[in-house]
Each structure stands twice: as structure tokens, then as C-alpha cells.
Backbone atoms as SQL, in Angstrom:
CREATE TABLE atoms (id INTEGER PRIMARY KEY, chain TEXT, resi INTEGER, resn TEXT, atom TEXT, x REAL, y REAL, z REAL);
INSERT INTO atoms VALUES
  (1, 'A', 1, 'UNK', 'N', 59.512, -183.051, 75.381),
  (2, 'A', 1, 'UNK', 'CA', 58.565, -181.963, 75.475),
  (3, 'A', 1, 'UNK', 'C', 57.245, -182.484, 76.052),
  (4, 'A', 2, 'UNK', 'N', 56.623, -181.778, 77.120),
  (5, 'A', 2, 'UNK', 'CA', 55.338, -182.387, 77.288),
  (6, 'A', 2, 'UNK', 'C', 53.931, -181.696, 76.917),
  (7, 'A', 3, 'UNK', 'N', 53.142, -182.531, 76.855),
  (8, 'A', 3, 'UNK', 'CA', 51.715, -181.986, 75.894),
  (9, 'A', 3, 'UNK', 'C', 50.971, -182.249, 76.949),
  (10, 'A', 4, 'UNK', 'N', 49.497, -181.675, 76.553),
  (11, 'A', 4, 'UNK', 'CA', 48.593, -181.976, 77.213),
  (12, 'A', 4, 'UNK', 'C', 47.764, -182.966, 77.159),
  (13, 'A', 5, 'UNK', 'N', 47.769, -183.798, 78.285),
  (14, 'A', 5, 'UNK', 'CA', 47.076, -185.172, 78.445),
  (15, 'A', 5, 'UNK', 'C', 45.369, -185.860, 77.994),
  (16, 'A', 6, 'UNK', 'N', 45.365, -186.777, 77.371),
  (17, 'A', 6, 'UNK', 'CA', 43.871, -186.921, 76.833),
  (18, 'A', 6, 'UNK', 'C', 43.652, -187.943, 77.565),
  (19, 'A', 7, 'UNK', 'N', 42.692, -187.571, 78.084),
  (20, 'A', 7, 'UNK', 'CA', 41.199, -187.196, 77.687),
  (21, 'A', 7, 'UNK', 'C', 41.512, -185.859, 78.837),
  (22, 'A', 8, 'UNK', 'N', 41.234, -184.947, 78.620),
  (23, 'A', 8, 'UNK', 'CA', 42.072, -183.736, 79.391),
  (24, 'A', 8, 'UNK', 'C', 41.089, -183.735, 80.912),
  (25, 'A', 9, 'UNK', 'N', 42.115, -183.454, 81.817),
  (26, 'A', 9, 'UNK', 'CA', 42.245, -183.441, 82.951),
  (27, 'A', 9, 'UNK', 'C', 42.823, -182.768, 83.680),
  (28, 'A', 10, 'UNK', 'N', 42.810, -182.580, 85.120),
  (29, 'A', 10, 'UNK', 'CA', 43.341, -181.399, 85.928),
  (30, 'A', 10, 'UNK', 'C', 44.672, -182.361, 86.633),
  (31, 'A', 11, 'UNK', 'N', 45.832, -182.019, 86.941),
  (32, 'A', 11, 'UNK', 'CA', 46.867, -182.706, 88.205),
  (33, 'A', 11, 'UNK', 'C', 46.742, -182.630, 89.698),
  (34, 'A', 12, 'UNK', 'N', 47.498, -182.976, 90.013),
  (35, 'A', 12, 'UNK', 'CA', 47.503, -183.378, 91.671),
  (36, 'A', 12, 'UNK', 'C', 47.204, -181.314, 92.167),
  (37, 'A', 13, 'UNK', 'N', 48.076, -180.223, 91.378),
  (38, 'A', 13, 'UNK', 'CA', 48.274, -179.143, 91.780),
  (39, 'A', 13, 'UNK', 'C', 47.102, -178.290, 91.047),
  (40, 'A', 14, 'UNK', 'N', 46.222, -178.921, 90.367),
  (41, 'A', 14, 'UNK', 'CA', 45.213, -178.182, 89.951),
  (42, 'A', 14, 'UNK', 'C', 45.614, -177.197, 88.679),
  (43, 'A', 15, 'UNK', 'N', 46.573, -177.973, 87.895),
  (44, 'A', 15, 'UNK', 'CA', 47.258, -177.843, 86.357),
  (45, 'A', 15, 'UNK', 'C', 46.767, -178.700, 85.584),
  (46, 'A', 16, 'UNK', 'N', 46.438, -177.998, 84.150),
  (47, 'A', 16, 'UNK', 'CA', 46.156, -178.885, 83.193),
  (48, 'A', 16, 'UNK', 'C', 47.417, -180.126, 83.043),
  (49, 'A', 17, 'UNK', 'N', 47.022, -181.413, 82.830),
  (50, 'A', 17, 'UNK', 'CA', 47.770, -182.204, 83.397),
  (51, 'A', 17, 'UNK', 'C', 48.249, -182.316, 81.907),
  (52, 'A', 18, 'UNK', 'N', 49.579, -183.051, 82.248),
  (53, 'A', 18, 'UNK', 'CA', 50.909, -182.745, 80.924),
  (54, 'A', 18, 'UNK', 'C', 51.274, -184.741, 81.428),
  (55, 'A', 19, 'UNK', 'N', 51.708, -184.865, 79.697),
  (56, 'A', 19, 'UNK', 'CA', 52.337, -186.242, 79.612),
  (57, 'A', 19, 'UNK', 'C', 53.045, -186.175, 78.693),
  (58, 'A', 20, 'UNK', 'N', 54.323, -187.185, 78.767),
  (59, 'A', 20, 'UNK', 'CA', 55.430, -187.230, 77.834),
  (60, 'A', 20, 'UNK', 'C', 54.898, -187.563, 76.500),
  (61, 'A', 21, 'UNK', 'N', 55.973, -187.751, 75.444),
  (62, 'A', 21, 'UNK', 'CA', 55.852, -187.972, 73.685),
  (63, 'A', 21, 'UNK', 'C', 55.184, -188.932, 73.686),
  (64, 'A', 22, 'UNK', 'N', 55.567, -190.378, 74.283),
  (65, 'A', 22, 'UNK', 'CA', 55.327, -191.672, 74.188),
  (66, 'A', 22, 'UNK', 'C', 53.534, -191.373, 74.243),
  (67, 'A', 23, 'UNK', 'N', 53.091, -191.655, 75.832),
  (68, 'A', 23, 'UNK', 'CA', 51.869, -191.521, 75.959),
  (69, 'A', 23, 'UNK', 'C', 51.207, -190.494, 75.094),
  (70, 'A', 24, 'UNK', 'N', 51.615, -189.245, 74.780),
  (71, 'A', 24, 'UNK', 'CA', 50.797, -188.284, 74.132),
  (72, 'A', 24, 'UNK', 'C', 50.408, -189.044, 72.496),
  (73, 'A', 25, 'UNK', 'N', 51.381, -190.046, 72.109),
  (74, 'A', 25, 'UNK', 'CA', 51.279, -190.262, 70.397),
  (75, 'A', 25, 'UNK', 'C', 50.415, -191.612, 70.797),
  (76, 'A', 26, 'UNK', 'N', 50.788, -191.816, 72.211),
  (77, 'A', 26, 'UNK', 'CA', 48.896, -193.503, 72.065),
  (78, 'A', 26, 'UNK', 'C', 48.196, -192.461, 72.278),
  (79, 'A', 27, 'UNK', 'N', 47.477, -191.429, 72.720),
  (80, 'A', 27, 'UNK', 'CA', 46.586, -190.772, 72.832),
  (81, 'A', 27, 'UNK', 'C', 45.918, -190.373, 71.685),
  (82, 'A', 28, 'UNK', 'N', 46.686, -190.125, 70.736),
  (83, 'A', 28, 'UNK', 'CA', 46.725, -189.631, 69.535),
  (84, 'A', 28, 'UNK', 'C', 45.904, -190.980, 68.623),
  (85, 'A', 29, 'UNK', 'N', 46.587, -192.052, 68.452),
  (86, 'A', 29, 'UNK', 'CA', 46.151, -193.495, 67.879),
  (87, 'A', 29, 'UNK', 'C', 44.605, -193.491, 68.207),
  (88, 'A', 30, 'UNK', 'N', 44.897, -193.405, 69.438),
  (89, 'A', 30, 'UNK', 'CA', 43.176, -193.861, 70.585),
  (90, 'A', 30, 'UNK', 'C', 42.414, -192.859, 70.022),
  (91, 'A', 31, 'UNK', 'N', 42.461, -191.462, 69.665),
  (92, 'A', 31, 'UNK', 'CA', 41.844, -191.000, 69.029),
  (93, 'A', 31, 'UNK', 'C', 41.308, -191.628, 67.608),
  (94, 'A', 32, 'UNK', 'N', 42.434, -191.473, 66.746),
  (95, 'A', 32, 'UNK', 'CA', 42.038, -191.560, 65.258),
  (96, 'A', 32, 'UNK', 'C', 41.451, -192.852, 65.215),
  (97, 'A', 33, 'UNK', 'N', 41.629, -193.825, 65.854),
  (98, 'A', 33, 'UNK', 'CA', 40.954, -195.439, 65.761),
  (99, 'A', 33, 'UNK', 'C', 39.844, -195.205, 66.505),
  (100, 'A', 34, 'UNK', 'N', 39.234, -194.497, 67.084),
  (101, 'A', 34, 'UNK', 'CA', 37.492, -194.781, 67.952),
  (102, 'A', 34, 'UNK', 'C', 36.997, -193.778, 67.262),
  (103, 'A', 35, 'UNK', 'N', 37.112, -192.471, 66.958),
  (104, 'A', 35, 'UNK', 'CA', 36.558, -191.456, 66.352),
  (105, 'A', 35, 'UNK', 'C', 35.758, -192.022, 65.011),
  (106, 'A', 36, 'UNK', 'N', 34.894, -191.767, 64.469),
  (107, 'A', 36, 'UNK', 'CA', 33.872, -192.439, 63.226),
  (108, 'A', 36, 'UNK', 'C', 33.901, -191.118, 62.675),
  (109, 'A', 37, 'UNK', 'N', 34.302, -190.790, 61.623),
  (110, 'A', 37, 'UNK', 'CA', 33.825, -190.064, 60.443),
  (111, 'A', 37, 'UNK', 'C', 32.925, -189.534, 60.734),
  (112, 'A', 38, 'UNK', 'N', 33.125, -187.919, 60.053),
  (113, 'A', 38, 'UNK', 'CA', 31.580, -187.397, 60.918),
  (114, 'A', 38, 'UNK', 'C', 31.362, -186.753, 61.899),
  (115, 'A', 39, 'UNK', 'N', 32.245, -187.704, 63.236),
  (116, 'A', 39, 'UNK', 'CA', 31.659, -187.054, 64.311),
  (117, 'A', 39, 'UNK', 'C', 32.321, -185.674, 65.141),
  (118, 'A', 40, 'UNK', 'N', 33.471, -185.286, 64.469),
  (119, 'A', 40, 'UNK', 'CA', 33.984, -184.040, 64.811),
  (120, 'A', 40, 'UNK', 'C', 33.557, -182.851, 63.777),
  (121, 'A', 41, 'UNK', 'N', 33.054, -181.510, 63.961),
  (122, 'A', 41, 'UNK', 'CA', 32.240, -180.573, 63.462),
  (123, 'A', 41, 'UNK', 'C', 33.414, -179.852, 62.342),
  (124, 'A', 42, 'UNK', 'N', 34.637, -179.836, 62.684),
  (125, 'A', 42, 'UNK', 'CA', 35.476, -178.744, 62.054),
  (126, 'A', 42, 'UNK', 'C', 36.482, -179.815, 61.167),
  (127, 'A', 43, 'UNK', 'N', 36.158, -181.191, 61.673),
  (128, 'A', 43, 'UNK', 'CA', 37.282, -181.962, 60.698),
  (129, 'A', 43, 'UNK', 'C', 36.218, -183.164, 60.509),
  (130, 'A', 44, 'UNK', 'N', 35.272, -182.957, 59.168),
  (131, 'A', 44, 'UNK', 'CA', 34.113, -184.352, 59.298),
  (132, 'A', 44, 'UNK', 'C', 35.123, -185.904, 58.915),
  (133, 'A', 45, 'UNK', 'N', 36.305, -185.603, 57.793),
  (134, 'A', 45, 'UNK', 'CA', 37.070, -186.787, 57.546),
  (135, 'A', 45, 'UNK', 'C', 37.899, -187.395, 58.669),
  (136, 'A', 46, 'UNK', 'N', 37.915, -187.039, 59.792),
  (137, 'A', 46, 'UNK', 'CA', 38.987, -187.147, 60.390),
  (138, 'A', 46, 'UNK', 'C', 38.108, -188.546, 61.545),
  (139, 'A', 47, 'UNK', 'N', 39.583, -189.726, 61.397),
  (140, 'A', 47, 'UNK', 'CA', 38.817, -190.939, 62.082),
  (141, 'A', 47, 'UNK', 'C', 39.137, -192.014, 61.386),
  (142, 'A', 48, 'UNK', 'N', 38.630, -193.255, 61.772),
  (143, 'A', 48, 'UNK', 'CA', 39.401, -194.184, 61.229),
  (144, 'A', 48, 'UNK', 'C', 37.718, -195.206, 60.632),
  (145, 'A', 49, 'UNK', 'N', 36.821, -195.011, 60.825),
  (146, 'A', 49, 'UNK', 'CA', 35.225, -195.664, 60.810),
  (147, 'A', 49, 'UNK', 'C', 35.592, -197.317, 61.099),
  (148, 'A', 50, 'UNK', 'N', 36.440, -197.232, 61.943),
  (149, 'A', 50, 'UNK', 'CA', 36.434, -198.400, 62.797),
  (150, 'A', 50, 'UNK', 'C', 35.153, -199.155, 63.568),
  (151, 'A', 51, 'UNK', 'N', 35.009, -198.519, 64.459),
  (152, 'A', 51, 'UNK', 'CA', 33.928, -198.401, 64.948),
  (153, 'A', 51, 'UNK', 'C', 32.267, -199.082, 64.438),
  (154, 'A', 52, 'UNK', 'N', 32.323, -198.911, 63.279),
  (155, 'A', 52, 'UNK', 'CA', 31.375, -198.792, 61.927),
  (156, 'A', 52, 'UNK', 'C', 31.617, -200.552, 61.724),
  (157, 'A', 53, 'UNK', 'N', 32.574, -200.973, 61.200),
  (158, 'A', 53, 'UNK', 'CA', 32.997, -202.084, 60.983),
  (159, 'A', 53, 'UNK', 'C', 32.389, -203.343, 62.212),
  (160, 'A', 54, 'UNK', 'N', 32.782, -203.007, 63.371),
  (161, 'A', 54, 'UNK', 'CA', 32.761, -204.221, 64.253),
  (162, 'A', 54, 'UNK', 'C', 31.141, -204.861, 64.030),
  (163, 'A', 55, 'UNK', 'N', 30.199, -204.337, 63.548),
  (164, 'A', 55, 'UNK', 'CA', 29.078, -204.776, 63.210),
  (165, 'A', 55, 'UNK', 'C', 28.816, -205.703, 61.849),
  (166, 'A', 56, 'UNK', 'N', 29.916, -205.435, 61.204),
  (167, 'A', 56, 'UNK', 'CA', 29.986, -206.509, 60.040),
  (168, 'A', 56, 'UNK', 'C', 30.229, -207.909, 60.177),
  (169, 'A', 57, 'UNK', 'N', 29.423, -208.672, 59.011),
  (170, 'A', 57, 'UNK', 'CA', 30.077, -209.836, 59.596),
  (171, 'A', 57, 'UNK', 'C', 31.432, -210.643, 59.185),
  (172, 'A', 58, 'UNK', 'N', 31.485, -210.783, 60.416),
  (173, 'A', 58, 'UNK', 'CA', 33.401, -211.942, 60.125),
  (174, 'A', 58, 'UNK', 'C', 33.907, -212.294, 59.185),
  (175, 'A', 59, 'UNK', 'N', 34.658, -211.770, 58.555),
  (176, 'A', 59, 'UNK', 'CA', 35.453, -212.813, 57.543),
  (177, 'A', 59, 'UNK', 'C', 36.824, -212.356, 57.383),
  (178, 'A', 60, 'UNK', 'N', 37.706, -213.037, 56.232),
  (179, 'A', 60, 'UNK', 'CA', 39.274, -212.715, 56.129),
  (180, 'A', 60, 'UNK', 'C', 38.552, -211.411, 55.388),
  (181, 'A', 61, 'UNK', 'N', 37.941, -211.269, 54.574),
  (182, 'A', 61, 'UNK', 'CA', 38.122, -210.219, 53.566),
  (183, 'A', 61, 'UNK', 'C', 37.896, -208.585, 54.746),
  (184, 'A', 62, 'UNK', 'N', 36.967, -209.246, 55.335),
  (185, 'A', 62, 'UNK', 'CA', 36.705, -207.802, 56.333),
  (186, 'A', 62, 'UNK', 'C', 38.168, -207.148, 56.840),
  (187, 'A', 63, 'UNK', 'N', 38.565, -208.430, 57.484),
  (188, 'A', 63, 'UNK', 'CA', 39.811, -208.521, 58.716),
  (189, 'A', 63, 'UNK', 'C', 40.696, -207.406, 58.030),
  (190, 'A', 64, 'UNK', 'N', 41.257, -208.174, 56.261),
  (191, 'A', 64, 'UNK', 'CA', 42.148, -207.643, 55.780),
  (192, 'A', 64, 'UNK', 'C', 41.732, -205.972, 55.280),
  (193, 'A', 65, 'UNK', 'N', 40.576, -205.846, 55.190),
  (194, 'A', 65, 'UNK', 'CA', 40.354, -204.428, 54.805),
  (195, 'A', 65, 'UNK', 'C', 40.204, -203.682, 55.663),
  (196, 'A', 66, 'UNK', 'N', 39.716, -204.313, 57.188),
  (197, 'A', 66, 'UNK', 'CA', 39.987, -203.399, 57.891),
  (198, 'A', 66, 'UNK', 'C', 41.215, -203.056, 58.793),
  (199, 'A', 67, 'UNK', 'N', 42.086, -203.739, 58.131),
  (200, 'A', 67, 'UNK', 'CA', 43.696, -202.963, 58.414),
  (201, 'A', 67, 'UNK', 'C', 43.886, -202.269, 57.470),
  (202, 'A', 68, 'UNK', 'N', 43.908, -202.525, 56.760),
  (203, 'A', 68, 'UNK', 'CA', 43.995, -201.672, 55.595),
  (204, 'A', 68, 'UNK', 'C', 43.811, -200.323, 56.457),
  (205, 'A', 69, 'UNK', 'N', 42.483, -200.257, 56.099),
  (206, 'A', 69, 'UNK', 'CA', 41.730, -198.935, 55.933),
  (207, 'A', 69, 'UNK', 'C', 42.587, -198.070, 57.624),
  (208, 'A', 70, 'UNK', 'N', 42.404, -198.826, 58.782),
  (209, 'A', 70, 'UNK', 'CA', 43.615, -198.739, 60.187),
  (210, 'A', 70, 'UNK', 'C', 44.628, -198.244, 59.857),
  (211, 'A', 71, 'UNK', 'N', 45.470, -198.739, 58.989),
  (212, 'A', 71, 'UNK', 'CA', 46.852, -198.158, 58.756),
  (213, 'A', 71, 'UNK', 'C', 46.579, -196.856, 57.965),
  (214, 'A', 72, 'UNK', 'N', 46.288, -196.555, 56.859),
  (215, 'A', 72, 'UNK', 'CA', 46.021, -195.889, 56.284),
  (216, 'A', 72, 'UNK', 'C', 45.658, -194.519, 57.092),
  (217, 'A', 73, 'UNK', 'N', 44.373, -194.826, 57.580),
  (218, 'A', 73, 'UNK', 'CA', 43.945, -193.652, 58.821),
  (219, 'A', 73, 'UNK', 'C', 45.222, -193.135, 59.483),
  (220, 'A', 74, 'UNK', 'N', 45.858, -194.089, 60.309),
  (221, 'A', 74, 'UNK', 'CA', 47.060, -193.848, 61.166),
  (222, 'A', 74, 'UNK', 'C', 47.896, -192.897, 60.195),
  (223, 'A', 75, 'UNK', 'N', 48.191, -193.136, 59.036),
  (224, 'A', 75, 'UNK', 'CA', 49.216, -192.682, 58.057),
  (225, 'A', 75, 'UNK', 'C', 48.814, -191.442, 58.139),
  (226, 'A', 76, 'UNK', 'N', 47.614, -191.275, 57.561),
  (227, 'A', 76, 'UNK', 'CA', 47.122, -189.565, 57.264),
  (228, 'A', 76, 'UNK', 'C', 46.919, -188.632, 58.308),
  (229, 'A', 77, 'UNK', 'N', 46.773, -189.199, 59.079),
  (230, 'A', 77, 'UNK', 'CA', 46.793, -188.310, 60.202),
  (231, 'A', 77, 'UNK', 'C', 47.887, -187.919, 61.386),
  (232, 'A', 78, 'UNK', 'N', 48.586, -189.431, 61.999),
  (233, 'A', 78, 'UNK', 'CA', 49.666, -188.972, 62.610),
  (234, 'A', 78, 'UNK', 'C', 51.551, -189.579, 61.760),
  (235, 'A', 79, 'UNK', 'N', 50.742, -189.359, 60.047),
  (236, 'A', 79, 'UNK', 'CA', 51.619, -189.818, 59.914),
  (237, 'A', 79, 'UNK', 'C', 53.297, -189.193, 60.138),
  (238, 'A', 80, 'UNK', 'N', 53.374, -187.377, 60.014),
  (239, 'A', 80, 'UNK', 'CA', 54.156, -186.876, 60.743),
  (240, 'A', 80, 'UNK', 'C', 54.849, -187.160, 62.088),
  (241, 'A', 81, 'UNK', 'N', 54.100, -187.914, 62.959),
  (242, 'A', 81, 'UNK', 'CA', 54.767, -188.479, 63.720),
  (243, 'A', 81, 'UNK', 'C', 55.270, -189.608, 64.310),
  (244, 'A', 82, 'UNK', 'N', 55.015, -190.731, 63.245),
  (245, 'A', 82, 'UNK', 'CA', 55.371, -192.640, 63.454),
  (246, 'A', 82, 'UNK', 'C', 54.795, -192.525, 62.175),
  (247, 'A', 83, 'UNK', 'N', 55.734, -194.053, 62.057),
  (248, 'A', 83, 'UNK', 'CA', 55.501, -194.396, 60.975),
  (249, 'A', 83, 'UNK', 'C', 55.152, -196.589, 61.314),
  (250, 'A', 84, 'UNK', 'N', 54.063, -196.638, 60.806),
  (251, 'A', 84, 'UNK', 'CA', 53.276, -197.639, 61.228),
  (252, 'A', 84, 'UNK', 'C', 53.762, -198.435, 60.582),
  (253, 'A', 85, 'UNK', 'N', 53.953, -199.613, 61.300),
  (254, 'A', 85, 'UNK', 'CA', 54.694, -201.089, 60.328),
  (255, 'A', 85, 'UNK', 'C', 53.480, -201.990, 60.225),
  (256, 'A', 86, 'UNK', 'N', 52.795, -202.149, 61.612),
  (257, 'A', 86, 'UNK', 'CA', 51.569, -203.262, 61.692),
  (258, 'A', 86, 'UNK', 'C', 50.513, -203.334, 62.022),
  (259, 'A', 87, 'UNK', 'N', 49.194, -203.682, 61.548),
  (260, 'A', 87, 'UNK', 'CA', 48.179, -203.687, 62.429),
  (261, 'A', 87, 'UNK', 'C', 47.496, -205.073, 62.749),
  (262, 'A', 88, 'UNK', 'N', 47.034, -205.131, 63.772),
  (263, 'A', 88, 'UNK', 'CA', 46.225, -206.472, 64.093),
  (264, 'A', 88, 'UNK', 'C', 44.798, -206.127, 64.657),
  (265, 'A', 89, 'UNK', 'N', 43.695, -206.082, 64.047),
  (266, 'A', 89, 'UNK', 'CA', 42.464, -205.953, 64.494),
  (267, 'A', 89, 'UNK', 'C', 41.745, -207.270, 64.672),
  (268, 'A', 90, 'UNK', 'N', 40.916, -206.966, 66.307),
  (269, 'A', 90, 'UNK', 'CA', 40.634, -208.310, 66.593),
  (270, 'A', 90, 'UNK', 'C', 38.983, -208.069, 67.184),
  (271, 'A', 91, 'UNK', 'N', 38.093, -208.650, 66.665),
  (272, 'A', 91, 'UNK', 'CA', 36.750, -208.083, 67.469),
  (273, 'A', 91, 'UNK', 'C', 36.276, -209.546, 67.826),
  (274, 'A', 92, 'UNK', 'N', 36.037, -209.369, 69.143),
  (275, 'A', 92, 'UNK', 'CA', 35.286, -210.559, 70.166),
  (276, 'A', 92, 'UNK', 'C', 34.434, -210.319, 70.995),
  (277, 'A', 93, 'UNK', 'N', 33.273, -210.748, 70.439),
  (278, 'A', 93, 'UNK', 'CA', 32.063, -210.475, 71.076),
  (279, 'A', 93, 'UNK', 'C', 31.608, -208.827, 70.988),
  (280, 'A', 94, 'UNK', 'N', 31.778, -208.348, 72.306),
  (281, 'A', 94, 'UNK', 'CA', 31.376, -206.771, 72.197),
  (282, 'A', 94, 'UNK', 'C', 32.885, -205.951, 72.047),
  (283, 'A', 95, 'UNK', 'N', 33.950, -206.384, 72.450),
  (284, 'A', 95, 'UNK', 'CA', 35.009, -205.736, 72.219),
  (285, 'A', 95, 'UNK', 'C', 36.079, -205.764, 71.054),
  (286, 'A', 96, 'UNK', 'N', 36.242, -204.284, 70.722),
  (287, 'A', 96, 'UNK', 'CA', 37.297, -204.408, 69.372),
  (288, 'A', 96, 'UNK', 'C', 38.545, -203.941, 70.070),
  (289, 'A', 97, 'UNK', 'N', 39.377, -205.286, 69.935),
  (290, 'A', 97, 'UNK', 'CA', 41.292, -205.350, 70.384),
  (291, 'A', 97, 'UNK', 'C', 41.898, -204.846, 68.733),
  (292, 'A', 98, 'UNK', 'N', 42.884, -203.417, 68.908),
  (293, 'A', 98, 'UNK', 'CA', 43.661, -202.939, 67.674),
  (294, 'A', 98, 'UNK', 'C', 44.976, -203.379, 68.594),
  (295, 'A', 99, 'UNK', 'N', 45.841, -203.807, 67.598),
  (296, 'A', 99, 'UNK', 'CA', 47.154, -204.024, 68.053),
  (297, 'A', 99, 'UNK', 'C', 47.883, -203.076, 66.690),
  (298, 'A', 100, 'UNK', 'N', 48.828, -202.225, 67.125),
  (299, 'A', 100, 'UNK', 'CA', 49.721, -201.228, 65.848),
  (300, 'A', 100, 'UNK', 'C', 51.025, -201.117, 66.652),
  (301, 'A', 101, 'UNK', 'N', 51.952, -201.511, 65.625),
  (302, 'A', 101, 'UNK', 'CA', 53.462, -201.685, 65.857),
  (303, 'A', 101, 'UNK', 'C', 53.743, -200.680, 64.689),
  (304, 'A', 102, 'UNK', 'N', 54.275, -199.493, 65.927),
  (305, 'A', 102, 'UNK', 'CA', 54.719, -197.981, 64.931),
  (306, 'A', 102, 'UNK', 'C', 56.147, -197.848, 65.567),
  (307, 'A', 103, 'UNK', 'N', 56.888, -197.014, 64.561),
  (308, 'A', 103, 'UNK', 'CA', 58.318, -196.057, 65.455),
  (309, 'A', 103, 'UNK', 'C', 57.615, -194.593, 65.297),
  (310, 'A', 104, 'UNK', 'N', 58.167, -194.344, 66.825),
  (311, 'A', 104, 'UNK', 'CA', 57.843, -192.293, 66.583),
  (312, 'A', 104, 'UNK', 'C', 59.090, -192.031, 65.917),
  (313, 'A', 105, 'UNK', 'N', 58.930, -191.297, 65.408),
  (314, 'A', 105, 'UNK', 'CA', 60.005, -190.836, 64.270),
  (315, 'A', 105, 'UNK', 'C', 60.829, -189.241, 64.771),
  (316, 'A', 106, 'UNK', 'N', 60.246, -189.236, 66.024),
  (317, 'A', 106, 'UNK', 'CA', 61.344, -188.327, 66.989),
  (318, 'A', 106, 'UNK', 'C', 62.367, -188.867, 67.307),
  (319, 'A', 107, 'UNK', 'N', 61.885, -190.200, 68.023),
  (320, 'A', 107, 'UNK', 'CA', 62.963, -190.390, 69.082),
  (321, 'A', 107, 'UNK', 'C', 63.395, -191.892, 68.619),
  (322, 'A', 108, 'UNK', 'N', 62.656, -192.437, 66.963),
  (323, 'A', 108, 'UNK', 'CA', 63.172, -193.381, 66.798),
  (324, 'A', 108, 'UNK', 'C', 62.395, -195.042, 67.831),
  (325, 'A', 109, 'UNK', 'N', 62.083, -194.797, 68.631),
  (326, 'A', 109, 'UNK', 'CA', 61.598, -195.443, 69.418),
  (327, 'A', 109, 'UNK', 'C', 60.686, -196.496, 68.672),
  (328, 'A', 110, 'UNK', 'N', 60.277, -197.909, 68.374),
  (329, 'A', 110, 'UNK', 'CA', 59.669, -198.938, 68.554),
  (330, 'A', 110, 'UNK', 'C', 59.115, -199.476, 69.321),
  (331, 'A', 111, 'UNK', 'N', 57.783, -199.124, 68.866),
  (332, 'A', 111, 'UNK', 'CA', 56.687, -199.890, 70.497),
  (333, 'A', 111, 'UNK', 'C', 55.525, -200.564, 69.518),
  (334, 'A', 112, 'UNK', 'N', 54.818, -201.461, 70.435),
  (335, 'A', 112, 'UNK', 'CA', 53.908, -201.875, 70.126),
  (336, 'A', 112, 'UNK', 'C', 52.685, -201.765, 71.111),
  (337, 'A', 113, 'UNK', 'N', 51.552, -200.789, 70.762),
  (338, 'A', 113, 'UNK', 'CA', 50.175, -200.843, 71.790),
  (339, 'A', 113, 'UNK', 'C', 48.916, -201.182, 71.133),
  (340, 'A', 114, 'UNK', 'N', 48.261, -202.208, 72.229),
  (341, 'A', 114, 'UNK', 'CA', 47.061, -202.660, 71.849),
  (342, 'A', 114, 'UNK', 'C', 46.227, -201.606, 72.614),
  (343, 'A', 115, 'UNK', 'N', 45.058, -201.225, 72.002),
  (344, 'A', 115, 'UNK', 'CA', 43.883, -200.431, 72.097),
  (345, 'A', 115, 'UNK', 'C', 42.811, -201.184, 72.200),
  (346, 'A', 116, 'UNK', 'N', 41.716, -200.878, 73.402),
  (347, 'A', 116, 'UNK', 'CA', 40.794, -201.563, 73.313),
  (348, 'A', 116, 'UNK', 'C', 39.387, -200.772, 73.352),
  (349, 'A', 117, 'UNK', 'N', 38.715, -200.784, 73.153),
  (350, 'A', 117, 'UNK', 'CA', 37.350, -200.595, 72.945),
  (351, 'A', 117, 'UNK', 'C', 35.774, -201.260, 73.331),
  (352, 'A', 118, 'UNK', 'N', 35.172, -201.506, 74.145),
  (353, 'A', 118, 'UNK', 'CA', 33.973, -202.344, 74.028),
  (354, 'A', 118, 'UNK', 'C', 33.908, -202.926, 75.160),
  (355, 'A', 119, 'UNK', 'N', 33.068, -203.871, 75.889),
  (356, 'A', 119, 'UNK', 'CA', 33.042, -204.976, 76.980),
  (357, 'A', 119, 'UNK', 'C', 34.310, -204.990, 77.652),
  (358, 'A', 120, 'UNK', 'N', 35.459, -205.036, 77.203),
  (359, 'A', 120, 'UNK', 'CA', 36.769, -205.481, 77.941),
  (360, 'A', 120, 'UNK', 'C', 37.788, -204.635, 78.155),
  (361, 'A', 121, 'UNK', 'N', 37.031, -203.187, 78.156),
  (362, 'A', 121, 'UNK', 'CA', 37.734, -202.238, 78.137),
  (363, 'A', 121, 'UNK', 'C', 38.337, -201.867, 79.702);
């Protein structure tokens, strides 16, 4: 089935442009992981306060809570559609690298995508 493409855009024919399951559910991730709490008017919980974090300073305890808190987000929100096995959050310098190893739970499928954010985007 195809959805409509984010960050929304027009096609070659001057149609709202459409992308398959796969890409539409990273679209989805890329959302809930950059979005900060707050900043949508009709859903203030909705987000992962990722974002919020990369200003803290370094340590295991951060690292591990902020998967935590990553997966979790992922769960509540697209958890209807994957179901998340892993996360790897990595912040260097100005850029925050998310790595999440999910199955969509349509099609069964196993992937793994890193998301990036910041300087190295």
C-alpha cells in the first residue's frame, strides 16, 4: 500500500508524492526520534526528547537511559507497526547517530536504519 511521503512533497507529475511501507515506517522513526516533547500543538507527549539529551554530559548511565527512553518512544508510538529489538545511540561532536533494529510486523521484514541528525547529516 502506498502512503504519503515525509517530509511531504510534490512528484515528477505534480502528485502528492507516495512511498512504499518500508520507507514510510523510517519516516515514521525519523519523526518520533527528532520531534522533542512539546513541540506538536494537538499531541504535546508525542516524541522521543532525544534531542534534549545530546547536550548532556557523556557517560554509560546517559547512553543506557537514553535507549531506554528511544525504545520505549518507538514502542508507544509506532508500536502497532514494528516491533523494536535494538537501539544504538551515538552523539559525536554536533551529530546524534540512532541506530534501531526493528521487524515491521506487516510484512515480517528485518531491517536495520541508522538516523542521523546534526553536523553529519
Amino acid at each position: 500500500m502506498r502512503q504519503v511521503d515525509f517530509p511531504y512533497r510534490y512528484d515528477a507529475r505534480g502528485r502528492t508524492a507516495a512511498t512504499d511501507e518500508a520507507d514510510h515506517i523510517r519516516d515514521l522513526i525519523k519523526q518520533v526520534l527528532f520531534t522533542s516533547p512539546g513541540e506538536r500543538v494537538m499531541r504535546p507527549d508525542f516524541g522521543s526528547g532525544l534531542l534534549q539529551l545530546v547536550f548532556a554530559p557523556n557517560s554509560e548511565v546517559l547512553a543506557a537511559t537514553t535507549q531506554v527512553l528511544v525504545q520505549s518512544a518507538l514502542q508507544r508510538w509506532l508500536g502497532e507497526l514494528i516491533l523494536v529489538e535494538a537501539v544504538r545511540v551515538e552523539a559525536i561532536d554536533s551529530t546524534l547517530r540512532v541506530t534501531v533494529q526493528y521487524v515491521m510486523r506487516q510484512s515480517g521484514a528485518r531491517v536495520t536504519g541508522t538516523f542521523v541528525q546534526g553536523g553529519g547529516a
